[in-house]
KOLTOR-63673 format. One record per residue (C-alpha): residue in three letters; x, y, z. Coordinates in steps of 0.02 Angstrom, whole numbers, plus 50000, padded with zeros to 5 digits. Example, Ala and Ser with C-alpha at 12.3 -4.5 7.8 and 13.67 -1.06 7.14 Angstrom:
# KOLTOR-63673
Ala506154977550390Ser506844994750357
***
This chain:
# KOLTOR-63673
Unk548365559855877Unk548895543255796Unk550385537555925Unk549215522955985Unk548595516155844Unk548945502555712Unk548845512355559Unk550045505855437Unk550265488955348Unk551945487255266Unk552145476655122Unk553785471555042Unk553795460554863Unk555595449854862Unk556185440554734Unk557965433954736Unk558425448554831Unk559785440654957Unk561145453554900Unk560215468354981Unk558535461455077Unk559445461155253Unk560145476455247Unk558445483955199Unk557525474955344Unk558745481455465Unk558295500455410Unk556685493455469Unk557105487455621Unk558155504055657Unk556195514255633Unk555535521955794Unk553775520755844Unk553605503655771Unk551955499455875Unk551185511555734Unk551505495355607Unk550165482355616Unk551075468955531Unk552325467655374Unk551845455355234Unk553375449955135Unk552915440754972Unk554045429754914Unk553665428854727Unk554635412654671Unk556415417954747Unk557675404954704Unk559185410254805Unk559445414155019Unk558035427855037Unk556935415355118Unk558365411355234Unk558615431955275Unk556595431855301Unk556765420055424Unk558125430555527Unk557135445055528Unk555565436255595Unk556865429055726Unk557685444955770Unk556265458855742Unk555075465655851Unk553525468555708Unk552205456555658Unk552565444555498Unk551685438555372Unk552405426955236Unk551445424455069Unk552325411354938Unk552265410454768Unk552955395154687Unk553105403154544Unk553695422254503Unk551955431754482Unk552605448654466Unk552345466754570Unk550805470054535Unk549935453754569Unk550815454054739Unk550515470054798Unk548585466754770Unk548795452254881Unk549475460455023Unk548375476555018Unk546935465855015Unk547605455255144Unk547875469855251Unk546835477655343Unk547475494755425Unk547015512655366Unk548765514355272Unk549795503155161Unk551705507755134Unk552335498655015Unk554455495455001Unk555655487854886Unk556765474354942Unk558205485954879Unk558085501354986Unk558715509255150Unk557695520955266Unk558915534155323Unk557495542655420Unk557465535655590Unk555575540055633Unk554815541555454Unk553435530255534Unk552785545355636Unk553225556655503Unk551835547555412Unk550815547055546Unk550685566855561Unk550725569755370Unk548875554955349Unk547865565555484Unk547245574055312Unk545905561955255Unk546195567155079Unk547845559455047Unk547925545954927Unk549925545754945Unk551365552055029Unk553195545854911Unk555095548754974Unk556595557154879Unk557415543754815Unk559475543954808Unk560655536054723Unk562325538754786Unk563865535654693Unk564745527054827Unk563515514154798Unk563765514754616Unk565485511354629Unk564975494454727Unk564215487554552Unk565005477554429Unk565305484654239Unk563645480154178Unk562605487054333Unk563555502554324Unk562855502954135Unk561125501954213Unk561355515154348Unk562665528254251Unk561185539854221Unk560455540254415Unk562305543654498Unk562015558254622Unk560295563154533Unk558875564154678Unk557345563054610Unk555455564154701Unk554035549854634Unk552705536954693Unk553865520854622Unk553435510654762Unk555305513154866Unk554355519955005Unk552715526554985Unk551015527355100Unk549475524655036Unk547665526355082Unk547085511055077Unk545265513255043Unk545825525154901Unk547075512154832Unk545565498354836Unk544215512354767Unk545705517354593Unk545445497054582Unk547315493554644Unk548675492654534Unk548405485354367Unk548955466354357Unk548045465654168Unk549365476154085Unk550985475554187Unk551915463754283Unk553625468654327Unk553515485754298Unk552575502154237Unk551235498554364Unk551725511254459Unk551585524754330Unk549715518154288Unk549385520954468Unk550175540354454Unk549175542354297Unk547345533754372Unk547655543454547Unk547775559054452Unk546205554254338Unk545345552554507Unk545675569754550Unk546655561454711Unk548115571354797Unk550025564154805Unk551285574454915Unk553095570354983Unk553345564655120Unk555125570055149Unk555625554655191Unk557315549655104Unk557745533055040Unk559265525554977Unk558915514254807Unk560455500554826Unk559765488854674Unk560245471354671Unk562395469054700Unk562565453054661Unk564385453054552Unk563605440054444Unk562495452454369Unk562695451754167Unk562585459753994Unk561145451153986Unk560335454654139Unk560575472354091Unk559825469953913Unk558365461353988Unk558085475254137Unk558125488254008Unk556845479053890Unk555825475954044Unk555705497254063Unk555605497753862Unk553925487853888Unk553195499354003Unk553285511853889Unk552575503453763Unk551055500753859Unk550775518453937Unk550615522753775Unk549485510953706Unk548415515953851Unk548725533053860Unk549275542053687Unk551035549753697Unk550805562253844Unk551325553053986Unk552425554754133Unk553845544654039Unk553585555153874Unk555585558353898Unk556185541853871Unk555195541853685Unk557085549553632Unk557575533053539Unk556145531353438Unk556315552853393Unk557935548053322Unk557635533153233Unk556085543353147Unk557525556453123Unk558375543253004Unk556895539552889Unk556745557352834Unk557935566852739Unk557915583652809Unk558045578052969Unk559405562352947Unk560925573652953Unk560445579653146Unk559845559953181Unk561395554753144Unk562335567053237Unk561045562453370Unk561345543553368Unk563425545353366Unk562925556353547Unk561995540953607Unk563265528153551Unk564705537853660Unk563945549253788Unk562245540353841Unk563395528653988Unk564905540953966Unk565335536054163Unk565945520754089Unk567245527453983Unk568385534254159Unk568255520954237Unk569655505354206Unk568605490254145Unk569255479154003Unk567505481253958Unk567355499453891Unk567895496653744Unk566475487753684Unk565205502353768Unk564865510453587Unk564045492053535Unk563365489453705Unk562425507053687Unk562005500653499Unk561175485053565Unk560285495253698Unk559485505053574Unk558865491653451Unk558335483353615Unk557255495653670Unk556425501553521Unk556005482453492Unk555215480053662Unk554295496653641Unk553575492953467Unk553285473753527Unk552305478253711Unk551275493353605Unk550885479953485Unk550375466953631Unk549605479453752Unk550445471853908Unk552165467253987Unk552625450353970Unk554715451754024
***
């Protein structure tokens, strides 16, 4: 039995993550069997706004172990998970977003009990997105998030998930060459997998609340979706077109659609879809804003397919 020992290291990356940070430290601080945790390491990549301040609280208020790294500049995921799984030195590694809520009460035990096989490389949570917290966003984050309302979906994205460690060091950690802000979490799906490790779920639900600051913009959208545009430009200069994000290739199937005659009438037919239905939330909700969602799903596109030509071109993420 594990109930004595120190097995996990929890690291958290923040950057300017004041609008949700506390309330995701408190999900921590609402976790059972905490004397499992060795210590948390919180990485501060170059915030500029209060999460230093809510850092502070929690050391204050918490009962766990804390560990500060600074970055004076931004650095990116990657780079800072390295840091902190190097840093660390118990048998797991669970690594959280600053965005998320633990609605399990003892999913450090459930951990516990699922790592007494020695062959687990990771154990990942269902992820929700409720749309009671969708409705909290302004127009352009519900934009982002229309898609996710009420969907649950199951993957090692780094909300919640347990790793070996001594697995994670042996793949050669997550890939800071390539990616920076994102993707390097698919990299490590696709490297675990050449490895022949195992990945299971841990049944462990988490809440993904995203950044609610109302300040959030058209272009903070544009830029968050050419930041996951890059990513797939990558995978697939590393990997050829079969990869776990094959799905979101649909923009660049309909643009091809367009070159070639046969095939333009359906493209078209296609694109007019995308232009009204791909954030068709939008449209029932009142927003002065809506009316502009057929050129806001225009510049999405073009967006996109730019980042994905420019990162396949480049080989890495640079957003």
């Amino acid at each position: 039995m594990h109930e004595h020992k120190r097995l996990f290291t929890i690291v958290i990356p923040v950057h300017n993550g004041s609008s949700t940070l506390t309330k995701t430290l408190e999900s921590l601080k609402d976790q059972t069997h905490q004397d499992l945790v060795s210590q948390i390491i919180i990485i501060n990549d170059g915030s500029t706004d209060n999460s230093v301040d809510n850092i502070r609280e929690f050391i204050k208020t918490s009962n766990y172990t804390v560990s500060v790294i600074k970055h004076k500049y931004p650095k990116g995921l990657a780079q800072s998970y390295n840091q902190a799984i190097i840093k660390s030195k118990s048998q797991m590694v669970i690594i959280m977003h600053q965005d998320i809520l633990i609605t399990n009460k003892n999913s450090f035990g459930i951990l516990a009990k699922i790592f007494t096989d020695k062959d687990l490389f990771c154990a990942y949570p269902t992820i929700l997105h409720p749309k009671r917290i969708w409705n909290q966003y302004n127009f352009w984050q519900k934009c982002l998030f229309s898609r996710y309302v009420n969907v649950i979906h199951s993957l090692p994205i780094q909300k919640f998930d347990c790793f070996n460690r001594q697995k994670l060091i042996n793949i050669g950690l997550f890939d800071t060459k390539h990616f920076r802000t994102a993707g390097e979490d698919i990299e490590m799906i696709i490297q675990s997998k050449k490895h022949g490790f195992k990945s299971i779920k841990s049944g462990i639900k988490v809440i993904h609340i995203h950044n609610t600051q109302k300040n959030f913009s058209f272009r903070n959208l544009l830029k968050k979706e050419m930041q996951l545009a890059e990513t797939k430009g990558v995978l697939l200069r590393l990997h050829g077109p079969f990869i776990p994000i094959y799905k979101s290739f649909f923009r660049e199937v309909i643009l091809l659609g367009l070159v070639f005659y046969y095939t333009r009438p359906l493209s078209v037919l296609l694109f007019i879809l995308y232009i009204f239905f791909y954030n068709w939330r939008l449209f029932l909700i009142k927003d002065k804003h809506r009316i502009f969602l057929p050129l806001v799903n225009i510049a999405l596109f073009m967006s996109n397919i730019y980042s994905t030509i420019k990162s396949f071109a480049a080989g890495k993420q640079t957003i």
